[in-house]
N, C-alpha and C positions, 0 to 999 in steps of 0.2 A: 462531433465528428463531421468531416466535410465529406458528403455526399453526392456521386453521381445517378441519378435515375435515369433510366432510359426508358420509356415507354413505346412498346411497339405499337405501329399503325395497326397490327392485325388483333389487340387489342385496347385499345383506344373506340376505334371504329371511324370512318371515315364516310360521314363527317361521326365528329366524336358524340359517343352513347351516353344518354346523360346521367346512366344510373352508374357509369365505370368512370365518368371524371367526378361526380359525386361520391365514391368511394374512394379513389385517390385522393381528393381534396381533405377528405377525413382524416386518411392516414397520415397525409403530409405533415397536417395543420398538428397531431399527434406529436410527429417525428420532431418539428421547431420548436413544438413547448417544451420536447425533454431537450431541449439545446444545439440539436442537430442543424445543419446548413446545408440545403439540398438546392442542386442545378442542375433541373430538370430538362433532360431531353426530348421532344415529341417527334416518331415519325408521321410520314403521309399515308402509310398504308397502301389499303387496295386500291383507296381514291387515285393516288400518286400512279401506280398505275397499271389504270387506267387514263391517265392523260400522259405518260410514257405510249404506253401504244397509237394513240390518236397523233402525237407529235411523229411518233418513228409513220406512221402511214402514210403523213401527210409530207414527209422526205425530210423533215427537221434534222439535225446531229444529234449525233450521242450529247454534246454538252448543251445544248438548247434543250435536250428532253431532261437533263437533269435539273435545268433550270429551272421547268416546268414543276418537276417534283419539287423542287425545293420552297417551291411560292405555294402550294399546297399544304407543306409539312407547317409554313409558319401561317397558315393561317388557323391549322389545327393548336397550336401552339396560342396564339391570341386568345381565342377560346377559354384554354387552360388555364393562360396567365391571369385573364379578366374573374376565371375563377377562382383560382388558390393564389393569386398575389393582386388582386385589387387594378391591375394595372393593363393597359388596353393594346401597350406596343410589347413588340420583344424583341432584342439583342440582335443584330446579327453581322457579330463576330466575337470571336472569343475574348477578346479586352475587355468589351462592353458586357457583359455577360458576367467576368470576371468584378468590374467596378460593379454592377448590380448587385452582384453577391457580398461583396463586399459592407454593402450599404443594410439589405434587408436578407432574412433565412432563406428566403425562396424567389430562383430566378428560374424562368423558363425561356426557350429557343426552340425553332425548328431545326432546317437547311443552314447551309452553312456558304458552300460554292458547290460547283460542278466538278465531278471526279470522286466525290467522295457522297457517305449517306449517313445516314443521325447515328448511324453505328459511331462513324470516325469521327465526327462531330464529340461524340459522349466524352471517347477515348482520351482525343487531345483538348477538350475543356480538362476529365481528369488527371490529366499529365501538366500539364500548366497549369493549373490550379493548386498543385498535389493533395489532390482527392485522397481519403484514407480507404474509400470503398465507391466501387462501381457497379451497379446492381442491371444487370437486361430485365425488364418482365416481358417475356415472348408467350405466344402461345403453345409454347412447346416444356415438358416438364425440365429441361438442364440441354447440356450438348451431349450429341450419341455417337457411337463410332461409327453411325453414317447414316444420310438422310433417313428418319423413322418414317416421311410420307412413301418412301420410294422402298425402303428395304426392309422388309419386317422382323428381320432379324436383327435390326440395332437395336443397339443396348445402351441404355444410361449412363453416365460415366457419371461419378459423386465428385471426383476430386481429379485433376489433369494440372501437366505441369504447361507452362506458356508453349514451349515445343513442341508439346503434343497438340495443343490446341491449334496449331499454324499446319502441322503435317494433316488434319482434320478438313480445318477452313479452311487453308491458303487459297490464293488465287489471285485472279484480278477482276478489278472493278466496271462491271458494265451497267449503264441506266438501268433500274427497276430490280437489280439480283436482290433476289431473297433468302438468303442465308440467314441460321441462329447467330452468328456476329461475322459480320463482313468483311472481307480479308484486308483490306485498306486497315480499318479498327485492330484486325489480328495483328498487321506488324507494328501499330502505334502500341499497342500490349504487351507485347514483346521488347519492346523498347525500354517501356515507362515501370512497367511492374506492378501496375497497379492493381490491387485485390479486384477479383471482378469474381461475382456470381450470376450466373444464369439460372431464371426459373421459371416457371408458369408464370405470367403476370394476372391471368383471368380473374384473380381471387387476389385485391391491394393489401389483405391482411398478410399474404406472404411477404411482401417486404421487412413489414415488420419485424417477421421472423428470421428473417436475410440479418438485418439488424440487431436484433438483439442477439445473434449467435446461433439459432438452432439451425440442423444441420437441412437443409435444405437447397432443391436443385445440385448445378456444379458449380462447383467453385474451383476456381483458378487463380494460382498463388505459385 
């Protein structure tokens, strides 16, 4: 199965925690031996920004500060690569990324351009690719019917159709938003159709379980 991972910067850790790309690395290394093909996306996290704020302070553009993120997210990305693929560079553009995969089970990326964030990145590698499954590990348990930091009365959603997910997320794209999937990604999803689940990613054995079928987080289909 071809695999899109996204790993969120707010789990990763910025810079990345070496016991969380150590457990990823596991479960990767895991997911290639039963046959799987995984292109793995890395955010920048809190890191990101915080050098979003420092660039907007010091009177930068929105697309210079995304810039900024994006040379952060790949170098959290190098990291990862050097661990679970041996390899010290990474991709950055979806061809390259594409021809890496092609060659070995496991490619990793950050950033991609400005306008867009590893959400949309993830999206449009799985859509040009055609990815059978897109997986988010966020630190949040699935998507809810509205932010759970702000509204404590949101609620879980198990199963959502792409609609629902865009009338949820929609929006627009500004440097450092931190949505459960980014509206730029929402309409490339919408587009492409591609299975996507959202879950906790804290704990890499979920993926797993993303993987093998059992029902966990939301999934959107």
């Amino acid at each position: 199965m071809k695999i899109v991972l996204r790993i969120g910067g707010s789990i990763l850790g910025s810079p990345p925690d070496p016991e969380v790309v150590n457990g990823y690395s596991e479960i990767v290394s895991e997911l290639t031996g039963e046959g799987h093909v995984l292109g793995i996306i890395v955010g920048g996290g809190p890191l990101s920004r915080k050098y979003i704020e420092s660039a907007r302070k010091v009177g930068l553009s929105g697309f210079h500060q995304d810039l900024i993120a994006i040379h952060t997210s790949r170098l959290n990305a190098r990291l990862v690569a050097m661990k679970m693929g041996g390899v010290s560079s990474v991709p950055t553009s979806i061809n390259s990324m594409m021809q890496r995969l092609a060659r070995n089970r496991v490619a990793v990326m950050g950033g991609l351009k400005p306008g867009i964030t590893t959400d949309t990145v993830a999206a449009i590698l799985a859509q040009k690719w055609g990815a059978d499954l897109m997986i988010k590990g966020s630190n949040q348990k699935g998507i809810y019917t509205a932010d759970p930091a702000i509204d404590k009365k949101a609620k879980k959603l198990d199963a959502i159709t792409y609609a629902k997910m865009k009338e949820i997320l929609g929006g627009e794209h500004k440097p450092g938003i931190h949505k459960i999937v980014d509206p730029v990604a929402v309409d490339t999803l919408l587009q492409s159709r591609v299975k996507l689940i959202v879950l906790n990613g804290s704990d890499p054995k979920n993926i797993l379980k993303a993987v093998n079928g059992v029902k966990i987080g939301t999934i959107v289909s």
